[in-house]
LOVO-817113 format. One line per 3 residues: number of its first residue (from 1); their letters; for each residue z, x, y of N, C-alpha, C, O, CB. Coordinates in steps of 0.1 Angstrom, whole numbers, plus 5000, padded with zeros to 4 digits. Each point is the difference from the previous one (the first is absolute). Glycine has a CB too. Layout:
N
NUM	A	Z X Y Z X Y Z X Y Z X Y Z X Y  ...
% end
This chain:
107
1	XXX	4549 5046 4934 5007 4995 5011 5009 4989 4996 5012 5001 5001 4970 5007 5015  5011 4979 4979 5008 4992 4994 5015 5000 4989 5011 4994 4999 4965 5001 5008  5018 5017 4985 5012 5006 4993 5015 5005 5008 5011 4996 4998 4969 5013 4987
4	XXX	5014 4999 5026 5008 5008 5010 5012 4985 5003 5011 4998 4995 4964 5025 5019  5019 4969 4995 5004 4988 5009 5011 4993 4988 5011 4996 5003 4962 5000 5014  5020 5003 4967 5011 4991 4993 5008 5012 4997 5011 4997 5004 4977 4981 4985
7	XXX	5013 5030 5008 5009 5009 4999 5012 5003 5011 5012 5002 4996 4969 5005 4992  5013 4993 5030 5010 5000 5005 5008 4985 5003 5012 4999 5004 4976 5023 5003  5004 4970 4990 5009 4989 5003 5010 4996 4986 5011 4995 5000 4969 4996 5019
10	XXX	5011 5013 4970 5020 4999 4992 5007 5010 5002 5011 4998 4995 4984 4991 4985  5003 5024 5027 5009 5005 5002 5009 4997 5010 5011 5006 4999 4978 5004 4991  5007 4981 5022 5006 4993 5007 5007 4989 4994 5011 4999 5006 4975 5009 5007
13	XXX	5013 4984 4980 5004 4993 4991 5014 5003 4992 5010 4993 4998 4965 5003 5002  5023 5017 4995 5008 5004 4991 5012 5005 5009 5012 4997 4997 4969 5009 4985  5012 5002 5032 5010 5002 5009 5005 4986 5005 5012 5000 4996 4979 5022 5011
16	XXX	5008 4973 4995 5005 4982 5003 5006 4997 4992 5012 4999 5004 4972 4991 5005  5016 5006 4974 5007 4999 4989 5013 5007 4997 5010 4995 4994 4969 5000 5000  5020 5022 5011 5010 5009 4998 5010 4996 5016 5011 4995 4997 4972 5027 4985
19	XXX	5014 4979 5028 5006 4992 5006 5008 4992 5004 5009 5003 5008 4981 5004 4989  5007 4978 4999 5007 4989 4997 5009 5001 4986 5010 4993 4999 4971 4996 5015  5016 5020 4976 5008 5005 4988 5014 5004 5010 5010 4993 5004 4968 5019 4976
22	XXX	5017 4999 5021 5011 5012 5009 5011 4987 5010 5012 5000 4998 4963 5027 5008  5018 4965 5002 5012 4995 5010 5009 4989 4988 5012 4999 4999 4971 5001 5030  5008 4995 4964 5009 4990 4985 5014 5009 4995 5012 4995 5001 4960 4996 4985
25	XXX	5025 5023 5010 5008 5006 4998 5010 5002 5005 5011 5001 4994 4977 5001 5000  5011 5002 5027 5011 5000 5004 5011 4990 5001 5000 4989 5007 4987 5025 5000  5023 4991 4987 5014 4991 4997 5013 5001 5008 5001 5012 4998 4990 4991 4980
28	XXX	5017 4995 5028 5010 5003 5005 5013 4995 4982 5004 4989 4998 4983 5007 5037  5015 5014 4959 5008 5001 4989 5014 4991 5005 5003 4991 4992 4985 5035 4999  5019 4974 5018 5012 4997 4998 5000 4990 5013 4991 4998 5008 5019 5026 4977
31	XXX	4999 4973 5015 5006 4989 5013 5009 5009 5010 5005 5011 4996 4998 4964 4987  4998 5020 5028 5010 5008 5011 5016 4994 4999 5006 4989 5001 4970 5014 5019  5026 5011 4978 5021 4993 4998 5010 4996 5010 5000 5000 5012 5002 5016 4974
34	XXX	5005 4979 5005 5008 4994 5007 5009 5014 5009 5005 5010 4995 4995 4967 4984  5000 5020 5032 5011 5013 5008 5012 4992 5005 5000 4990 5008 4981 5027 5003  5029 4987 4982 5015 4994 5004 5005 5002 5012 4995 5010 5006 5011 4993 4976
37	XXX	5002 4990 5025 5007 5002 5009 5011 5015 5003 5012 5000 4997 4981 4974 4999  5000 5034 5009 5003 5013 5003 5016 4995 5006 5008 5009 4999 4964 5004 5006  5031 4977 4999 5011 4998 5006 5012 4999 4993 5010 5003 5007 4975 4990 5006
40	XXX	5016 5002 4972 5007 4996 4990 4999 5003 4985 5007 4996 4991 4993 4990 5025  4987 5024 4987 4993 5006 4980 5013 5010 4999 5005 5007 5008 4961 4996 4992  5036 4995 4987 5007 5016 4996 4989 5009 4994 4989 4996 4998 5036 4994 4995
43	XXX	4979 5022 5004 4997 5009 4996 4988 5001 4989 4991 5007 4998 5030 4997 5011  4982 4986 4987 4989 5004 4983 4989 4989 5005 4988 5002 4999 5032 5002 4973  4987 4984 5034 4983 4994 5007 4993 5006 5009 4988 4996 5002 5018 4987 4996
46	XXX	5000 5026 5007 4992 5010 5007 4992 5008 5000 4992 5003 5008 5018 4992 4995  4994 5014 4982 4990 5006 4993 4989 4989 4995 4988 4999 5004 5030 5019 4989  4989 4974 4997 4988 4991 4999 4990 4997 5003 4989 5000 4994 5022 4998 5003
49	XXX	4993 4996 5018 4989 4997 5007 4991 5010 5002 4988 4999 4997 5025 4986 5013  4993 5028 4998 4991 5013 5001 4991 5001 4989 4989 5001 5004 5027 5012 5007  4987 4986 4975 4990 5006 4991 4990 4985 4996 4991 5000 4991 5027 5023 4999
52	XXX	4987 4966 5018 4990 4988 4998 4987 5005 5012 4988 5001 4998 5034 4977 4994  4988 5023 5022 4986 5007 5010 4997 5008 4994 4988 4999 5000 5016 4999 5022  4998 5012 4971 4991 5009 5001 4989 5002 4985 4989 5005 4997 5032 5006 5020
55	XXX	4985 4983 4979 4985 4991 4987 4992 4992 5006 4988 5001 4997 5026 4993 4983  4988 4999 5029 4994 4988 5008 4988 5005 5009 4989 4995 5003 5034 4992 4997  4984 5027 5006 4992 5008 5010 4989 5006 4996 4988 4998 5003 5030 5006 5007
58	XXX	4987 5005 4979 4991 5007 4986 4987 4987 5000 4990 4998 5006 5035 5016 4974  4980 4981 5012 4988 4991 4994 4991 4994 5011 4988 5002 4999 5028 4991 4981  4989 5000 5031 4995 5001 5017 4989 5007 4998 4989 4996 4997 5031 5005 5018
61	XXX	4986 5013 4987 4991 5013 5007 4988 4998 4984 4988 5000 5003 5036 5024 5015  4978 4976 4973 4984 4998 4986 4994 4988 5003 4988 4999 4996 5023 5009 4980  4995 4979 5032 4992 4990 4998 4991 5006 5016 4987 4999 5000 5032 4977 4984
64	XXX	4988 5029 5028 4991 5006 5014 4992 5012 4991 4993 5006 5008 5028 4989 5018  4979 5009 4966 4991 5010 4998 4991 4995 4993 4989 5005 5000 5024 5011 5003  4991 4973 4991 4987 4991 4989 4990 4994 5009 4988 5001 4998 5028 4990 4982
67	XXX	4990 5001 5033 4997 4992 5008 4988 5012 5010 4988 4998 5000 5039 4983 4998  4978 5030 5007 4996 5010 5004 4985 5003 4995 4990 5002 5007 5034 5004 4994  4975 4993 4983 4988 5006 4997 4993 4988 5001 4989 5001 5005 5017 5019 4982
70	XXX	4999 4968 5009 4988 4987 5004 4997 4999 5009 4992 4991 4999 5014 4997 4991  4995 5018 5026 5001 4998 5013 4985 5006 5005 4990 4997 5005 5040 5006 4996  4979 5015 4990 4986 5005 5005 4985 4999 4990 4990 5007 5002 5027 5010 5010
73	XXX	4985 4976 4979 4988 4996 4990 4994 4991 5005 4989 4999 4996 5020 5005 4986  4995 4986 5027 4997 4987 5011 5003 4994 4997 4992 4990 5002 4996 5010 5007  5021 4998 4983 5011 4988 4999 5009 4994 5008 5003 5005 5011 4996 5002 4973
76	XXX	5007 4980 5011 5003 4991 5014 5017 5002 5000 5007 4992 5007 4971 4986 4992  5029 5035 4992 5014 4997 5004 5006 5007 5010 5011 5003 4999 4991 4992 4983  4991 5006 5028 5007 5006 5013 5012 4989 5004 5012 5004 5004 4964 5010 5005
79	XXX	5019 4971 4990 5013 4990 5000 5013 5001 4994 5011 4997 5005 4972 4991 4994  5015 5017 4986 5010 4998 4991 5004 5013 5005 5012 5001 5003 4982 4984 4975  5002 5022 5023 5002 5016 5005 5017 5002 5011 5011 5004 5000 4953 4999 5001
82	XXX	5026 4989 5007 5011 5000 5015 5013 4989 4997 5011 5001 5005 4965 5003 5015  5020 4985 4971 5009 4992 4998 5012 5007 4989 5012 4997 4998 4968 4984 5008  5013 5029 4987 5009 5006 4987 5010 5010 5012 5012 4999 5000 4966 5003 4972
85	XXX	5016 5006 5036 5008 5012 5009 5010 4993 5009 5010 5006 5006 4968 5010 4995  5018 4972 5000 5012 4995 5009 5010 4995 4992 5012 4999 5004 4975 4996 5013  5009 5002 4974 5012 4997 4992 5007 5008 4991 5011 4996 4999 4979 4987 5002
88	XXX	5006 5030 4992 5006 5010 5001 5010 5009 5015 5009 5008 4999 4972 4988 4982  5013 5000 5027 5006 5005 5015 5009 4993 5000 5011 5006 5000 4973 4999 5013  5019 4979 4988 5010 4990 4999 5012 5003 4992 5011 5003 5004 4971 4983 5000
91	XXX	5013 5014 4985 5010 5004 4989 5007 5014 5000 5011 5002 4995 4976 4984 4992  5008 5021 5018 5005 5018 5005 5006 4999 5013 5006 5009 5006 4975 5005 4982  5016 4975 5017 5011 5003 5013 5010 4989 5000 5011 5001 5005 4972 5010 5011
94	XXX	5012 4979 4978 5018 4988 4996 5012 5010 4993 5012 4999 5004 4971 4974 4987  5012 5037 4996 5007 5007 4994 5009 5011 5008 5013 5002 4999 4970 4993 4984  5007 5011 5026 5008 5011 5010 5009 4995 5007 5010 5007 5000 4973 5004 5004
97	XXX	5016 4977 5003 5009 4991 5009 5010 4999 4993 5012 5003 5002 4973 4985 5009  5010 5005 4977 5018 4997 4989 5006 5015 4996 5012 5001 5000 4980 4974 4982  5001 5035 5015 5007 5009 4996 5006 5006 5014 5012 5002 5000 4972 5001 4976
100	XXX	5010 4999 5034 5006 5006 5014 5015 4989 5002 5011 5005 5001 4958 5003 5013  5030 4979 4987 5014 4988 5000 5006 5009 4987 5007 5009 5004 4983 4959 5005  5008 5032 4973 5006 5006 4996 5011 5013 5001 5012 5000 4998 4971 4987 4998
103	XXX	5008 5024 5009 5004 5015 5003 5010 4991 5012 5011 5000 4995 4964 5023 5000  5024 4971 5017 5008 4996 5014 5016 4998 4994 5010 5005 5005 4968 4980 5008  5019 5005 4971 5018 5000 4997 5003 5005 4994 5011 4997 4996 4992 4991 5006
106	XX	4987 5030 4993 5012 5004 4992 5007 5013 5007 5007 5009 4994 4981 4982 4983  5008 5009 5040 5005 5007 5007 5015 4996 5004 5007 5007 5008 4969 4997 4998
% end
């Protein structure tokens, strides 16, 4: 019985160790870009920018899925979690706004 008891508690342990590993790891790789003024960008900063959101988003969506699995292991990044999705949300809708003013003047 005593065997049983240390056995499950380093496995608890080890689950606790792998855990706090796992949330260390999650990273958000890149910073959120700069979005120009949809009002005054020309053309090539506009691509630009698009393929800056859309690296920025990418990498987003690996750091919510890193965050994701620490969540349901009982880990504590449900914080960073909701703080990472709003700021991907932020950044995907400042972009839309400038690109929607964009598309407005080249009507």
């Amino acid at each position: 019985m005593r065997s049983f008891c240390l056995a499950g508690l380093l496995a608890v342990s080890a689950l606790t160790f792998t855990t706090a590993a796992h949330a260390a790891d999650c990273q958000l790789s890149v910073t959120p870009p700069t979005i120009p003024d949809g009002k005054t960008v020309d053309k090539d900063a506009m691509a630009k920018a698009q393929a800056e959101v859309k690296s920025f988003v990418a990498a987003g969506q690996e750091y919510l899925s890193c965050l994701e699995i620490d969540v349901k292991k009982g880990g504590r990044g449900a914080d960073k979690y909701n703080e990472a999705s709003s700021m991907i949300e932020k950044v995907a809708g400042q972009y839309n706004a400038a690109l929607k003013d964009f598309k407005a003047r080249a009507l």
